[in-house]
C-alpha positions in Angstrom: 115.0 57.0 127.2 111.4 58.1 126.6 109.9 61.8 127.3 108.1 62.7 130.2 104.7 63.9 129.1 103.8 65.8 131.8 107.0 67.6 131.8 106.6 68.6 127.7 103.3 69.8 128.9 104.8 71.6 132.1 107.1 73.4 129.9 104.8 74.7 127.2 102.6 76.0 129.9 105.5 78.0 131.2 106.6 78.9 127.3 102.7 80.4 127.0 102.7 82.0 130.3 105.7 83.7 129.9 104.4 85.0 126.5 101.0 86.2 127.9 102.9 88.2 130.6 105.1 89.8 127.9 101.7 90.7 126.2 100.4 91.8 129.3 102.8 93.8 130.0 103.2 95.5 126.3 99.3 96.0 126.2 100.2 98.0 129.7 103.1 99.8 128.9 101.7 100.9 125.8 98.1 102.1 127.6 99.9 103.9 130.1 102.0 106.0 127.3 99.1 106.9 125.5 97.3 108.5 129.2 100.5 109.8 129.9 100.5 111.6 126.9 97.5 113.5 127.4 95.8 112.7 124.3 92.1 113.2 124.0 89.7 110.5 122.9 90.0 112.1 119.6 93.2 112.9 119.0 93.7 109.5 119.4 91.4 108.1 116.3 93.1 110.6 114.5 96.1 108.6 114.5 98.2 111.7 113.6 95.8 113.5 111.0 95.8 117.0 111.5 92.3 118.6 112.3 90.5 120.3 109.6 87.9 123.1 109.4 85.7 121.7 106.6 83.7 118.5 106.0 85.6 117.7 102.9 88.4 117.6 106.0 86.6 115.7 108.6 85.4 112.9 105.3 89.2 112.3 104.2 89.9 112.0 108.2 87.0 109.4 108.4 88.8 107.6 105.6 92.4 107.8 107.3 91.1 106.2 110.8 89.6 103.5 109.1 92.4 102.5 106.6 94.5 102.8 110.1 92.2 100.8 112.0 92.2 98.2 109.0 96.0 98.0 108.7 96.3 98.1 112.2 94.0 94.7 112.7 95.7 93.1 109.5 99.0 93.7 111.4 97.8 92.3 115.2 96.8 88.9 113.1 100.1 88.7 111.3 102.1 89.5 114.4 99.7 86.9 116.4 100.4 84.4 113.5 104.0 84.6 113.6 104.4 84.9 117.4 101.9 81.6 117.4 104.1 79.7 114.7 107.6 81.1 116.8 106.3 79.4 119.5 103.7 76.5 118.6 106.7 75.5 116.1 109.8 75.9 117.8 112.4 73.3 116.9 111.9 70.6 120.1 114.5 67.5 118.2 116.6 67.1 114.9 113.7 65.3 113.2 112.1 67.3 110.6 109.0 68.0 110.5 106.4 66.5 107.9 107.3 68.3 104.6 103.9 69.7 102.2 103.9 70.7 98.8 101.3 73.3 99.1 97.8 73.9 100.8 95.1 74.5 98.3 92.4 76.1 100.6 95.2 78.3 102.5 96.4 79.4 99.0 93.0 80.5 98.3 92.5 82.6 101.3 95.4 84.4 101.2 94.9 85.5 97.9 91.4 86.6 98.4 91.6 88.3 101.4 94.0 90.8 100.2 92.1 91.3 97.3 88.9 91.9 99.4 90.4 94.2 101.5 92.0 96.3 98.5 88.7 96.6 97.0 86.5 98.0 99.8 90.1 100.8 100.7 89.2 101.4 96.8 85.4 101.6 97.1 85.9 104.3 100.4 88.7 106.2 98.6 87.0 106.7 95.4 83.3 107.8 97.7 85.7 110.0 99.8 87.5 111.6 96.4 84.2 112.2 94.7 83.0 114.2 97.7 86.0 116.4 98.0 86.0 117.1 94.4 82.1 117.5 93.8 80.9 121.3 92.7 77.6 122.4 93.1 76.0 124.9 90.1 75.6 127.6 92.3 78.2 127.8 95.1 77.4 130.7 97.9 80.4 132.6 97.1 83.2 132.5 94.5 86.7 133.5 94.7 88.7 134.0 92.1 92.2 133.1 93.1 95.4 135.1 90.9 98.9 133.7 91.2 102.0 135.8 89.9 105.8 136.0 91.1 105.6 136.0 93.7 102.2 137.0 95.6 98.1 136.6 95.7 95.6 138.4 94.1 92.0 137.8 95.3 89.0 138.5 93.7 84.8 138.5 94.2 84.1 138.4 90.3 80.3 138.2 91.3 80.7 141.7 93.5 81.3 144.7 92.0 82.4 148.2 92.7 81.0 151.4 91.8 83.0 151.3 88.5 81.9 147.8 88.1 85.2 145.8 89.1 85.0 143.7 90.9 86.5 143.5 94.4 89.0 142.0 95.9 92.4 142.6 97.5 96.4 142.3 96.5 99.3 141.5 98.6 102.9 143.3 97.7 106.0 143.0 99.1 105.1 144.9 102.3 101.9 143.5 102.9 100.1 139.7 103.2 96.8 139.7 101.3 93.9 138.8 103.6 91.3 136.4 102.1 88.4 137.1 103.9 85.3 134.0 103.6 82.5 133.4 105.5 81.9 130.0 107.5 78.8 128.0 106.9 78.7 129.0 103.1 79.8 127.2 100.1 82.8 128.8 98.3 84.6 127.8 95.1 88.1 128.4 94.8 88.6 129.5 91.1 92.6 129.5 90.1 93.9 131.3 87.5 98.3 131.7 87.2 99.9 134.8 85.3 103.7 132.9 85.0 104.7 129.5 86.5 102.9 126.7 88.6 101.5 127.8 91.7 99.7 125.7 94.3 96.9 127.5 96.7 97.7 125.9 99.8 95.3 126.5 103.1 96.7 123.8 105.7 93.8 123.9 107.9 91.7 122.6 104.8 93.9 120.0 104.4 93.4 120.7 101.0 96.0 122.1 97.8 95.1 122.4 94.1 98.2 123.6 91.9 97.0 127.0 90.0 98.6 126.9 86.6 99.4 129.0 83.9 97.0 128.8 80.8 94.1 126.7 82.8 91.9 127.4 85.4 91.7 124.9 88.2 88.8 125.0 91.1 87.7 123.6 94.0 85.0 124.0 96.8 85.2 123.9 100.7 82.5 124.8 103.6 84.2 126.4 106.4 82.4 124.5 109.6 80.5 127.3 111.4 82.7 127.6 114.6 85.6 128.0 113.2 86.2 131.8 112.7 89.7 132.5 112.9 92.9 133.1 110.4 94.3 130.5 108.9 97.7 130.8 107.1 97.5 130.4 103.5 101.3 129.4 101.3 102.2 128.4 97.9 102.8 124.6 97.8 104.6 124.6 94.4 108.3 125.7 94.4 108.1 128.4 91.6 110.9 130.7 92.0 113.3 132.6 93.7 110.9 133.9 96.8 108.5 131.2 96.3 109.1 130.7 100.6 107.8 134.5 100.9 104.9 133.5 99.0 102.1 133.6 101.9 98.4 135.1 102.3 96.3 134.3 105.2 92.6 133.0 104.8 90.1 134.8 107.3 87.0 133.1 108.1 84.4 135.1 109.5 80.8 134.9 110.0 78.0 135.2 107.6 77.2 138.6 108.7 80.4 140.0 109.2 81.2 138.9 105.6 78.5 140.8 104.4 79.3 143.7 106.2 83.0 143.2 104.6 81.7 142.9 101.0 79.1 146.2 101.5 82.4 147.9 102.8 84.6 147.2 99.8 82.2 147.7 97.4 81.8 151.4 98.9 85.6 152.3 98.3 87.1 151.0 101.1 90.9 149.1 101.2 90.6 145.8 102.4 92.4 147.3 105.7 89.5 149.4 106.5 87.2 147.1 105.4 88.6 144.4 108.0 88.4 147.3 111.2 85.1 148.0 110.5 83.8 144.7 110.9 86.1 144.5 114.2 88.9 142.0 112.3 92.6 142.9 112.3 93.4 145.1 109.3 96.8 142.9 109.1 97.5 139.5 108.4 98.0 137.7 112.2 99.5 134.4 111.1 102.4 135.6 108.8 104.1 138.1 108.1 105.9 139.7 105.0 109.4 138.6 104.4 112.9 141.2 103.5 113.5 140.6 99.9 117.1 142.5 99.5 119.5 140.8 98.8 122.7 141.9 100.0 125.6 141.4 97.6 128.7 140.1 98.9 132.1 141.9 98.4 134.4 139.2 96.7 137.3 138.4 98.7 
């Protein structure tokens, strides 16, 4: 008994229609979530990176949306390819299809392809990388960053006192050390550790360099001008009994304002003070210090 031809044909049509509706339909469903969700235009090509406050943030986001985008297109061709063979190939009769040892050019292409696209996520990385790490010979402002069991000291080696020390600020058990920076400016991080590993973590820089004892580690950052504010600051590197406890906060403030801070601190006054008389809160706003008794327990 021989095979209709027009009904093979009538049937793949329905097979194809039936999987552009479910396309359809996905591409719908999955629009409507994302407007639903009330994500912004660029929240969206974010794809989940949090938002920085320097360009050495906003360059490593770059990087992250395209290496998404990239995956993301490699993975619609695959899944087109496989739903195309599901469907194109689907087993219509016992008889096997023609059998072939191997496909020369296809071989080619799929080894190459990857390859390409490996070496340009390579080529961005390493452009990306080199701009986060690059120092300048004269940054703005220095920091000099102090690590110890378990706190932050924080120094302006370059600004000194009437008894020519320099100033800075040191938290204790009772109080968060403020880090107070201007925006605009370029600032290198300069880490120094008394004990154990540290890590100087700033979230908002989506940046962390471990400080370490017996080297000195550094790093620079630009604060985008805009973003005044407190930023919570932590230790990244588990280093001890009341390594959670182990917070600052970094202040950015304007160019003026820091200026105004410095003059301050370099005429005698605490870093408290300083931070009133530039109209800043004297305490740290986005942590707070932590109890550190430790109650002992009466054995049973």
């Amino acid at each position: 008994m021989g095979v209709n031809p027009s009904a093979s044909a009538e049937r793949r049509s329905r097979r194809f229609g039936r999987a552009g509706r479910f396309a359809a339909v996905t591409g719908v469903a999955g629009l409507t979530a994302l407007t639903l969700s009330g994500c912004s235009t660029e929240e969206v090509l974010r794809f989940g990176w949090p938002k920085g406050i320097t360009p050495q943030a906003d360059q490593m986001m770059d990087l992250w949306t395209g290496s998404v985008i990239a995956a993301l297109a490699v993975g619609v061709f695959v899944w087109g390819l496989i739903f195309w063979a599901v469907i194109r190939y689907r087993k219509k009769s016992d008889e096997l299809p023609t059998q072939t040892r191997f496909n020369l050019p296809i071989e080619i292409l799929y080894t190459a392809v990857p390859f390409l696209i490996i070496a340009v996520l390579f080529y961005y990385t390493a452009i990306v990388q080199t701009f986060v790490d690059k120092q300048k010979a004269n940054p703005d402002v220095t920091v000099s960053v102090v690590a110890f069991k378990w706190n932050w000291q924080f120094l302006y080696p370059e600004e000194l006192d009437a008894d020519r020390q320099p100033i800075g600020t040191i938290g204790s058990t009772e109080q968060i050390p403020v880090l107070v920076v201007p925006t605009g400016e370029r600032i290198r991080f300069v880490e120094t550790s008394n004990d154990v590993i540290h890590s100087f973590w700033v979230p908002a820089l989506l940046f962390k360099r471990d400080v370490i004892p017996g080297r000195t580690n550094s790093f620079e950052a630009t604060i985008n001008k805009g973003e005044e504010g407190a930023y919570v600051g932590r230790c990244a590197e588990l280093c001890g009994t009341y390594h959670a406890n182990m917070n600052f906060e970094l202040r950015a403030v304007t160019s003026e304002k820091f200026d105004q801070f410095i003059a301050a601190k370099k005429s005698g006054a605490s870093t408290y003070d300083a931070l009133q008389s530039i109209g800043e809160s004297p305490t740290a706003t986005t942590t707070h210090p932590f109890k550190t008794k430790r109650d002992a327990r009466t054995p049973s």
